[in-house]
N, C-alpha and C positions, 0 to 999 in steps of 0.2 A: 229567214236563214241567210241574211245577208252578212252576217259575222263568221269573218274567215277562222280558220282551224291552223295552228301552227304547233308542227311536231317536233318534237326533239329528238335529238339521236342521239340516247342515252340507252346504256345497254339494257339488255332486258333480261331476267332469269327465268328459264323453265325447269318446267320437273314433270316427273312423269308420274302420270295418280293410275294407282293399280284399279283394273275394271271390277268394279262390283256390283256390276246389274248381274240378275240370273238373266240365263240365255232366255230369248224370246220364245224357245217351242214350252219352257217348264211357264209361262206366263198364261200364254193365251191357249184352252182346250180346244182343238180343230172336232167339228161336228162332222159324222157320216154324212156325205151328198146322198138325196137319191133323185137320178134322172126321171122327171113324168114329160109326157108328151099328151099332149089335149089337143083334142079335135071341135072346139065349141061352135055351136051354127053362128051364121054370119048374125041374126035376130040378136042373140047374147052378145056378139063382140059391138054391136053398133050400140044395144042399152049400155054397155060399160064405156065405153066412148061416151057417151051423152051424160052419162053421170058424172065423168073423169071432167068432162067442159065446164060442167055447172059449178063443180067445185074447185078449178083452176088446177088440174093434177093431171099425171100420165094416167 
């Protein structure tokens, strides 16, 4: 990229383009959350750690 860039200052025209996307909530359906809370013994959270190692993941 050693080839310089030379601009001109010629006028430029704009316009303005009417928005024709549909709004983003009519695009994407929002899912009900539902909060769970887990208590797993320490034996289960260490096998998924050890699983999560072997295969390079959280």
């Amino acid at each position: 990229m050693s080839k310089k860039i030379n601009y001109a200052d010629e006028p430029t025209e704009a316009q303005v383009i009417e928005d024709f996307l549909a709004p983003p909530e009519t695009l994407a359906f929002r899912e009900e959350g539902i909060k769970v809370t887990l208590a797993p013994s320490k034996k289960s959270v260490d096998f998924f750690k050890a699983e999560a190692g072997k295969r390079h993941t959280q």
